[in-house]
N, C-alpha and C positions, 0 to 999 in steps of 0.2 A: 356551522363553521367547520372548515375543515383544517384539522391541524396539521403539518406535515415538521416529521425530523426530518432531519439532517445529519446523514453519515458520512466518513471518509478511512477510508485505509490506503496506508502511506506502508508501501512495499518495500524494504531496502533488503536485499537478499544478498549474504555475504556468505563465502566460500572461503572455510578457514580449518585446517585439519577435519573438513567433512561435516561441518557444524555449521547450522543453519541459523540466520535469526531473522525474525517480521514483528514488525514493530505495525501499529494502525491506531488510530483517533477514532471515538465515536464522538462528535459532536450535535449538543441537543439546545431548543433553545423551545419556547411558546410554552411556557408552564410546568415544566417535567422539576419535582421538587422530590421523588421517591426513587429509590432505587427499585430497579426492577429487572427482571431477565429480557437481555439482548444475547442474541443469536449474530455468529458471526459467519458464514459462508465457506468452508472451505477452500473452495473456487476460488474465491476471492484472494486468497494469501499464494496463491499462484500453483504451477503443478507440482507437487509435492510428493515422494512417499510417506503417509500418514502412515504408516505402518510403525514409524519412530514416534510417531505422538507419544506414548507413555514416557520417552528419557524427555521429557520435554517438559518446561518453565513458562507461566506465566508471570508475569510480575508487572506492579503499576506505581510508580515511583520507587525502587526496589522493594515494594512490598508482596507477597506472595497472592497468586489471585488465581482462590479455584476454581476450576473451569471442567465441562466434562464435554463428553463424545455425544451426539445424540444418537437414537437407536438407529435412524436411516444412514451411520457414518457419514452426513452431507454439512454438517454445523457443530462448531465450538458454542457451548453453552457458559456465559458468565452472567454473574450478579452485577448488574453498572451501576457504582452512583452518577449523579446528575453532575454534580462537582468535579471529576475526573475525566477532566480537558487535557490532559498531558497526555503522552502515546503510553498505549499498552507492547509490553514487550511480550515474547513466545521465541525462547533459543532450548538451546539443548544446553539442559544443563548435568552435571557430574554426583554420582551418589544416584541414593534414592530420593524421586521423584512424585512416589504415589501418593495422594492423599488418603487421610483416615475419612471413609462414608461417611456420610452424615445423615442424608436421608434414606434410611432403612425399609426395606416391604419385611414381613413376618407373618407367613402363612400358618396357621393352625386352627384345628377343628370350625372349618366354614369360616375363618375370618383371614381377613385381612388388613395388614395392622397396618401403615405408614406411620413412621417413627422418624423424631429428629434425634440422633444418638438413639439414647432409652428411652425419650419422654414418649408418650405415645401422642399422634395429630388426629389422626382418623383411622376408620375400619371402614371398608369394605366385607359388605355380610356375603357370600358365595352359599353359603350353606342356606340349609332350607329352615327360618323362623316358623314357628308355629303360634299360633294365636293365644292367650288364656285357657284354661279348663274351663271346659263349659260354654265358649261359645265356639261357634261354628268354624271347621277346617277351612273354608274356602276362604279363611282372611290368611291362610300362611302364604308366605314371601321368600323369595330367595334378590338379590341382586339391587342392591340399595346400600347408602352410607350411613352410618351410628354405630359407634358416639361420632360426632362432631365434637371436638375439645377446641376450650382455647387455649392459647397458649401457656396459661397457670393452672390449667385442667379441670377448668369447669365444662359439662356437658351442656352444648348449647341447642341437640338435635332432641328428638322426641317420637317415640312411634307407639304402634297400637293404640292409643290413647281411649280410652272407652266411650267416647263422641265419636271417636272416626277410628275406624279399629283399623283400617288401609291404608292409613294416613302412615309411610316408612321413613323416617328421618330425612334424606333428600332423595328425591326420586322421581321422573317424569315420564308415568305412562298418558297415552294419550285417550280421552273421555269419550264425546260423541265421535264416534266415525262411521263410514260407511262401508262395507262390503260388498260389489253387487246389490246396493240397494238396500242392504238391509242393517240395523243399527249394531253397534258391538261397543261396548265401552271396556278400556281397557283397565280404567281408574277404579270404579264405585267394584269390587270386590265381589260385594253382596249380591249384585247384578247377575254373578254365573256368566257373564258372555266371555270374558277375555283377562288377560293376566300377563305379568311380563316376570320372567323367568333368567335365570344366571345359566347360560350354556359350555362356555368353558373359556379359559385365559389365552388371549393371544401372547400377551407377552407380560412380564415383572422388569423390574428395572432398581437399583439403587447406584446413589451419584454424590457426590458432594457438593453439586448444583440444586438437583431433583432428584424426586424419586416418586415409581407410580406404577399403573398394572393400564394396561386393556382388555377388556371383557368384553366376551360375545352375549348379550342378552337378547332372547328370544322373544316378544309379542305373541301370544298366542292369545286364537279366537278359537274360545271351548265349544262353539257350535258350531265349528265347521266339522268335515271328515276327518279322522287320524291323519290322514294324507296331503291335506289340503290346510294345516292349523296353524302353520306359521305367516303371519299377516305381516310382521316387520323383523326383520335382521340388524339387530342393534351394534356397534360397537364402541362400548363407550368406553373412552380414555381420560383418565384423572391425574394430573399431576402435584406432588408438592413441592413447593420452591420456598430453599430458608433465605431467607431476608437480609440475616445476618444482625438480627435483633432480637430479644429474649417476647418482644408483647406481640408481635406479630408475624405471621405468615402467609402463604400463598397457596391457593389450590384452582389448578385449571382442568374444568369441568367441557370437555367436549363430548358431542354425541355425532355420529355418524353414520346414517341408516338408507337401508332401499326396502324394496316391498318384493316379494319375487311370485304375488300374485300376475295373475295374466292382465288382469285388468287394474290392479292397482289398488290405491286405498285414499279415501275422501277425508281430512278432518274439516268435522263441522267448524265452526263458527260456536266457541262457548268459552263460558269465564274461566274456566278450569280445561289443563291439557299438555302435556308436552313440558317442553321447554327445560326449566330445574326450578321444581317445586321443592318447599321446604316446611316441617314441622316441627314449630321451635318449642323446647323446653316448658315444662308445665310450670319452673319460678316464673313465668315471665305475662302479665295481665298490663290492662290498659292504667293500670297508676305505676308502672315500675318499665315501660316499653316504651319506643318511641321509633320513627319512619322519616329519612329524610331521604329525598328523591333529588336528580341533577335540576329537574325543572323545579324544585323548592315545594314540592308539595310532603305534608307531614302524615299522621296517621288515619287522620278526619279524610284528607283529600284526596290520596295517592292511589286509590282502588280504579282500577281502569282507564288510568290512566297512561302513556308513555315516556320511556327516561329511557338513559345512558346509563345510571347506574341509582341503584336505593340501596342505602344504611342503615339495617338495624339495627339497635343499640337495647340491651339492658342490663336489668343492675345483676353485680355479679354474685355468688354465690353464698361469699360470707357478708354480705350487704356494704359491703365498705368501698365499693368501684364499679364500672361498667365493664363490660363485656359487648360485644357483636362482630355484626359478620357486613362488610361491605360485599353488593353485588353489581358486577360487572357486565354488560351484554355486548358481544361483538358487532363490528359497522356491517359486515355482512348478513348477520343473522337475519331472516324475515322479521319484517315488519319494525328495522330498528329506525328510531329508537323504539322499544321493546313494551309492550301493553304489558301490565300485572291485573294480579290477581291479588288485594290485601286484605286478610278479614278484617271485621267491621269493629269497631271499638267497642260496643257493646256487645257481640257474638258471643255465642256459646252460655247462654244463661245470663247475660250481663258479665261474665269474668273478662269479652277481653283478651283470649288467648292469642297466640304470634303464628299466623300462617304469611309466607310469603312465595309468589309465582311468579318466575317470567316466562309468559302465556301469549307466542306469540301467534295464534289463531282464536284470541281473543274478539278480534271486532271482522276477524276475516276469514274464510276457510281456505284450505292449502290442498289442491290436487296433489298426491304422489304417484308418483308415473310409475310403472313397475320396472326394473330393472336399472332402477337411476339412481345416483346416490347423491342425497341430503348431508347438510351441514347445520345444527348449530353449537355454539362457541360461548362459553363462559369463564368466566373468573371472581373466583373470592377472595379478599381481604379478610382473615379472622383476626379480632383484635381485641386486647385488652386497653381497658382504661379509655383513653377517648378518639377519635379519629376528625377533620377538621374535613370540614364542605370542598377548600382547597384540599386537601390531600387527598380526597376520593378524585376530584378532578384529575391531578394529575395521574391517579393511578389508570382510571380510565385511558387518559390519553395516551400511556405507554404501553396499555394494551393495544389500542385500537388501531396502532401503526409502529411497526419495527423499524427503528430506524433503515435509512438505506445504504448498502455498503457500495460502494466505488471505487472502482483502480485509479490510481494518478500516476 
């Protein structure tokens, strides 16, 4: 089924000592129960010089309402509720204007921090991790997220783990593929064929909407020539979006890639690959975890299966609440709704541990054409305490279509 909003912007453009004001509706209806980021068009609010945006006032029943520039200057960035049917105002207003950041980046020694104020949300590793003493170099890493916190700062990510020593908090390199015929796995470490690598930052960013970086991440296949070793050109963009609630947040997980092989690059057809995999916290076993998918399947069912979005949930750190991470897959993305990848309830010895994939050359394989560029699109809900079957719904849905904006 396919859900569609409903947008409108309502232009009243008044000339009055040189001061502008636009006023516009977003109207939503089919399920939307979360606030969530809508993007408003520039274009849309007519021809303008935006160069005065900073003396300039949102407000929504006179209440103040932060909004930010995105980095293409093509889009007003705001938090919507679903509730807020009344018009949004934007005039020129007197005094200072600026907002206090909220969502903060904070680069030091190889990390990178995403911060709401002080509290910290996530890193980004840039730097080169190295493996334990004593086992093998070829498990070190550069370019992956950990910690993953939730919102009361429990760590909910997990890496090197001493079962899967490759295994980096979230991260999605791609497993079988082919090169000219011949196999290269970019996942299994221990393999020796291929690795994927932090190349350098295209951009940083902090907002009072979001805040987030772009990275160039490398693919590299260590059996090719020096010259020939780059198999994919990554660049992946992570956002976070505050909510405007203390238990939960938002993080948009895009990956964007070509092949600048002559010929290209094959992924097979396997359980494991791509997409945004994840390595959840060593609290978290099959009597304290749990799996819930849009088509209702839980932890016993959900493996290879496809959904819209799956909910993992466990207990939280001082044992007295839940914790997790809702996952979102975009309507674009291949293969959606989206195959996973969920380990098995008795894995790992019988403990049980939380691996979650959305793998979507799971049941299929994907030509990459050389010099063409790929898309896919995700989103997480990190949250404390508990989140409702409806409310992943709706989060989903206001992912999966921006409202639409129109002139009248």
């Amino acid at each position: 089924m396919k859900y569609v909003f409903f947008g409108y912007v309502l232009l009243l453009l008044q000339s009055c000592n040189h001061s502008e004001s636009y006023r516009f509706n977003i109207a939503e209806k089919d399920g939307i129960s979360q606030a969530s980021p809508v993007s408003v068009p520039l274009e849309s609010l007519g021809n303008v010089d935006w160069a005065t945006l900073g003396n300039m006032s949102l407000t929504y029943e006179g209440r103040k309402v932060p909004f930010q520039l995105d980095e293409n200057g093509k889009s007003l960035w705001i938090l919507h509720a679903p509730q807020n049917t009344a018009e949004y105002k934007l005039e020129k207003a007197e005094g200072d204007t600026a907002d206090t950041t909220l969502i903060k980046v904070n680069k030091n020694n190889g990390n990178l921090q995403l911060l709401k104020g002080s509290v910290p949300l996530l890193t980004y590793r840039y730097g080169m991790t190295y493996p334990p003493e004593g086992v093998d170099s070829i498990f070190r890493k550069s370019g992956y997220l950990h910690p993953l916190l939730s919102p009361s700062g429990d760590t909910l990510s997990r890496i090197q783990p001493p079962d899967h020593y490759h295994h980096y908090g979230i991260w999605g390199p791609w497993t079988h593929t082919q090169i000219e015929g011949e196999r290269v796995d970019f996942w299994n470490l221990v393999e020796r064929q291929g690795t994927v690598l932090f190349k350098d930052f295209n951009d940083t960013y902090s907002g009072v909407v979001y805040g987030g970086f772009n990275a160039r991440q490398e693919h590299i296949n260590l059996k090719a020539s020096e010259d020939n070793r780059i198999a994919l050109n990554e660049d992946l963009d992570v956002k976070v979006w505050d909510l405007d609630r203390p238990d939960r947040y938002m993080v948009d997980y895009t990956s964007n890639f070509s092949s600048p092989l002559k010929n290209g690059i094959l992924f097979e057809a396997y359980r494991y690959g791509g997409g945004l995999g994840m390595r959840f916290t060593e609290r978290w076993h099959k009597d304290n975890c749990s799996v819930l998918t849009s088509e209702g399947n839980d932890r016993l069912t959900a493996d290879g299966t496809n959904a819209r979005w799956c909910m993992v949930t466990g207990e939280s750190a001082d044992g007295k609440g839940t914790n997790g991470v809702l996952f979102l897959s975009y309507p674009e993305n291949r293969s959606h709704p989206e195959p996973m990848r969920i380990w098995p309830i008795d894995g790992n010895g019988g403990r049980g541990d939380m691996f979650f994939e959305f793998c979507p050359i799971r049941h299929e394989e994907w030509k990459i054409e050389p010099n063409t560029d790929y898309s896919l699109k995700y989103r997480m809900v990190v949250f404390d305490g508990e989140l409702t079957a409806e409310e992943a719904e709706s989060y989903w849905k206001s992912f999966a279509e921006m409202p639409r904006i129109v002139n009248n």
